[in-house]
C-alpha positions in Angstrom: 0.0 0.0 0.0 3.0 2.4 1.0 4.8 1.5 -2.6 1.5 2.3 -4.6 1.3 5.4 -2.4 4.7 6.7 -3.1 4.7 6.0 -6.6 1.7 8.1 -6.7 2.7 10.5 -5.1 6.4 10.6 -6.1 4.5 10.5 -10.5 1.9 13.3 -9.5 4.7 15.9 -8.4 6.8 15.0 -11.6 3.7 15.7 -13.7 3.7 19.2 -12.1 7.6 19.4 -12.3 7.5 18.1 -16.4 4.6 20.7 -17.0 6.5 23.9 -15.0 9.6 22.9 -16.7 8.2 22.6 -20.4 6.7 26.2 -20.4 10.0 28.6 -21.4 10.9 30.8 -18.6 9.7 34.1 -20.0 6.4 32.8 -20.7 5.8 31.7 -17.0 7.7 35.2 -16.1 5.3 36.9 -18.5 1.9 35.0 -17.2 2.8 36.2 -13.5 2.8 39.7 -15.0 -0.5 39.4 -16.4 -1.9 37.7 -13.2 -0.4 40.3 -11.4 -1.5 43.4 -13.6 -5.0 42.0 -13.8 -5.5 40.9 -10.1 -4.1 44.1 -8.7 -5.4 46.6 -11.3 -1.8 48.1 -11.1 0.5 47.8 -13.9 3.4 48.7 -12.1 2.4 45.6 -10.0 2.7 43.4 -12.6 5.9 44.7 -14.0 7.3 44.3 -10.1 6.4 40.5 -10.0 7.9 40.3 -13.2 11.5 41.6 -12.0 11.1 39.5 -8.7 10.8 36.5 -10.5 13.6 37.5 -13.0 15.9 38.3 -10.4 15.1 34.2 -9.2 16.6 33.1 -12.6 19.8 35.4 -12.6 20.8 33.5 -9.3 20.5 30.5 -10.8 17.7 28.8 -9.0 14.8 28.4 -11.8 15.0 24.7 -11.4 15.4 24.7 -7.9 12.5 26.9 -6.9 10.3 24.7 -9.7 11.2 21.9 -7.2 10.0 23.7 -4.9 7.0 25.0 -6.5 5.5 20.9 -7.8 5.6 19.8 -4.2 4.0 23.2 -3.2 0.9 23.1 -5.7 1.0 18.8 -5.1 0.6 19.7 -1.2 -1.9 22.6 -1.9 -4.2 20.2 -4.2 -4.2 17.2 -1.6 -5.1 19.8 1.6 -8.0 21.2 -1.1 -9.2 17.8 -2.2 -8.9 16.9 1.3 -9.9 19.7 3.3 -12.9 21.0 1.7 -15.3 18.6 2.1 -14.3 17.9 5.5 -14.6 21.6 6.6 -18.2 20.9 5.0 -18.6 18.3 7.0 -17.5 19.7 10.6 -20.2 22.8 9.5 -23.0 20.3 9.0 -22.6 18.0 11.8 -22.2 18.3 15.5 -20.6 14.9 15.8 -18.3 15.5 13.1 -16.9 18.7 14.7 -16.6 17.5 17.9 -14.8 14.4 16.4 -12.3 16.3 14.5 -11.4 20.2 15.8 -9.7 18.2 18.7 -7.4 16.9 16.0 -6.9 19.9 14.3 -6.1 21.8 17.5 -3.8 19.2 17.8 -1.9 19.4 14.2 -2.1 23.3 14.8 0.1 23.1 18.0 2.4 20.3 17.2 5.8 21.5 16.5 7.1 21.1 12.6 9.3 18.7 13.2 7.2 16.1 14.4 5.5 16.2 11.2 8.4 14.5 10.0 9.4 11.4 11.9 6.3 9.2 11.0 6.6 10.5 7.5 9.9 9.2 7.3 9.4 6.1 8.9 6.4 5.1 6.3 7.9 6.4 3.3 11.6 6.3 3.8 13.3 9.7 2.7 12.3 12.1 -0.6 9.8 13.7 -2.3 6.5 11.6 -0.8 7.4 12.2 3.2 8.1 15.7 2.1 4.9 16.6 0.4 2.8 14.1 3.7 4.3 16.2 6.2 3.8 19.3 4.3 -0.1 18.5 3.8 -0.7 17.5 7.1 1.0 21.0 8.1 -1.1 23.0 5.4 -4.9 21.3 5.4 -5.8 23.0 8.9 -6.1 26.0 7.5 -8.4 24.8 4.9 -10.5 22.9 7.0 -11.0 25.8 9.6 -11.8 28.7 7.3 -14.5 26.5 5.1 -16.2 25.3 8.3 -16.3 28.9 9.7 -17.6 30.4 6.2 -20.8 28.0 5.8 -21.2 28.1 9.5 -21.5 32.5 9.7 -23.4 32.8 6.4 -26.4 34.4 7.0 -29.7 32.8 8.6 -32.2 34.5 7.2 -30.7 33.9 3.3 -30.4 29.9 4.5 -33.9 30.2 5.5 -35.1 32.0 2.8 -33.7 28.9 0.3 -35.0 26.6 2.8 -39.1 28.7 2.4 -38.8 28.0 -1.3 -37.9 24.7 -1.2 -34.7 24.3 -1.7 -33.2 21.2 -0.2 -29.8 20.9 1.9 -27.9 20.1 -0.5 -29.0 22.8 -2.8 -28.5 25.3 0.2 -25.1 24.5 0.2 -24.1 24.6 -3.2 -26.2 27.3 -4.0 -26.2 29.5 -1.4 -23.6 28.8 1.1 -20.5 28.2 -0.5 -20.9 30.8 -2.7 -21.8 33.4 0.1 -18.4 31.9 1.9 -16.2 31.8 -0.9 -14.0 34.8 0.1 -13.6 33.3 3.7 -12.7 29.6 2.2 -10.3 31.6 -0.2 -8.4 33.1 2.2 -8.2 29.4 3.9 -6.5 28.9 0.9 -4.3 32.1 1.2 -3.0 30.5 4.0 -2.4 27.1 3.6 -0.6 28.5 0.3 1.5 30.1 3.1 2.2 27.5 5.4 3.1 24.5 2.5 5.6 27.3 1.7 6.8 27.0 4.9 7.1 23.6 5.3 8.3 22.7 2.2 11.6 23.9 3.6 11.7 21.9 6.6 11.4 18.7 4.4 14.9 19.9 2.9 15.9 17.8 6.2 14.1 14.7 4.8 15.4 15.1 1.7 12.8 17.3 -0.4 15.2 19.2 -3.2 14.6 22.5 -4.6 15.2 25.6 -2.6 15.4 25.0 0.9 17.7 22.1 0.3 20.4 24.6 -0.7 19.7 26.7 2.3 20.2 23.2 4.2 23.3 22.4 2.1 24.7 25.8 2.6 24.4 25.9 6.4 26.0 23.1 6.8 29.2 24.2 5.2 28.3 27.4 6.9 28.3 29.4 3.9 25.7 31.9 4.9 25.8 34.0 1.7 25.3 31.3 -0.3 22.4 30.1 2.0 21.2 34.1 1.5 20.2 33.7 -2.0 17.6 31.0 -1.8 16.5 32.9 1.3 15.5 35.5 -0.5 14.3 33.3 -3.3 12.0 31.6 -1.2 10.8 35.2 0.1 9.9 36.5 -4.1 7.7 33.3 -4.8 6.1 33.3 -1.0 5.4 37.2 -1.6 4.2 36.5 -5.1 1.9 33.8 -3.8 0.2 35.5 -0.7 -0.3 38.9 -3.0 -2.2 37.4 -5.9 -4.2 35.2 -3.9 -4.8 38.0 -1.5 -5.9 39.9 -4.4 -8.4 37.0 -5.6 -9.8 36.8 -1.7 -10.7 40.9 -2.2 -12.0 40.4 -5.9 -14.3 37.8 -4.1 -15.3 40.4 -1.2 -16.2 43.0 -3.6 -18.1 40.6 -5.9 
């Protein structure tokens, strides 16, 4: 079960690794722009992204922060798959919530390093501890912020579904998720945030891209070269937060 689960895993962040790699690096530089420009409103915005992610490439660390990027959008994908019909679920059942905020409360307090001695011990080193650990670490988020938008949508909008005879599920595709979609995309604003976080602390379990040349460059204590995948890490994290920060207000307004 634990092979068929790696090789899964392990073929899933390749995909995402094959398809970041195949598009030329201007394209992806120029696509950010665009996101950017047209997220923001600001063309001096997009331009900025631009440079940042430019100025990624002249150190030398495309590849390396693509790396870093697969198990990323792999980690964020699994905590989505997994964590959005589970925050449903806490929202539409007592037992359910009671059940699982314990855990969560839990996985929120647990330091990041514990993440990743069971993940090492079912999966051995590489790429599928890294991207357990990291989704374990990300999904709270997730779950949290979907449960506590359906939960604080409004009662008398439920109810007025409800009068015309609408049934639950059509309340909650309908109505609810759709009245809590700028609270479940800022869930997603931050377990963006925290997989970015993470992802680096699996350098230790042998995740490559760009924290594992922060790891290898502490370790011959050769802090400026540990400086520019530091500040790597902090373009693509700032790029992240600020365009899905800038979809979570384009949801608000809407």
């Amino acid at each position: 079960v634990f092979t068929a689960i790696k090789s899964a895993v392990i073929g899933s962040i390749k995909g995402i690794n094959w398809l970041l790699t195949i598009i030329p690096w201007w394209m992806l530089i120029l696509i950010i722009m665009i996101l950017g420009w047209k997220i923001s409103g600001k063309k001096r915005i997009g331009v900025l992204y631009g440079a940042m992610l430019f100025f990624v490439g002249t150190c030398g660390l495309w590849d390396h922060m693509l790396e870093t990027l697969s198990i990323v959008i792999a980690s964020v994908i699994l905590s989505l798959v997994l964590g959005f019909p589970l925050g449903i679920l806490i929202a539409m059942n007592k037992r359910a919530e009671g059940i699982i905020r314990p855990i969560l409360d839990l996985m929120q307090t647990m330091p990041t390093f514990v993440y990743l001695v069971p993940a090492v011990i079912l999966f051995s080193t590489g790429k599928t501890p890294a991207l357990m650990a990291t989704t374990i670490y990300s999904i709270v988020p997730m779950i949290r912020m979907t449960s506590h938008g359906i939960t604080h949508v409004d009662k008398e909008v439920v109810e007025a579904a409800q009068a015309f005879g609408s049934t639950a599920m059509q309340v909650l595709i309908k109505v609810q998720i759709p009245q809590a979609m700028s609270t479940i995309m800022t869930g997603l604003n931050q377990t963006i945030m925290m997989a970015m976080s993470m992802v680096v602390t699996c350098a230790l379990i042998g995740a490559n891209g760009l924290g594992m040349e922060i790891l290898l460059a502490t370790n011959r204590t050769e802090m400026g070269k540990a400086l520019m995948p530091g500040i790597c890490i902090v373009i693509v994290a700032i790029i992240l937060d600020r365009l899905t920060q800038g979809l979570v207000k384009n949801k608000e307004v809407q």
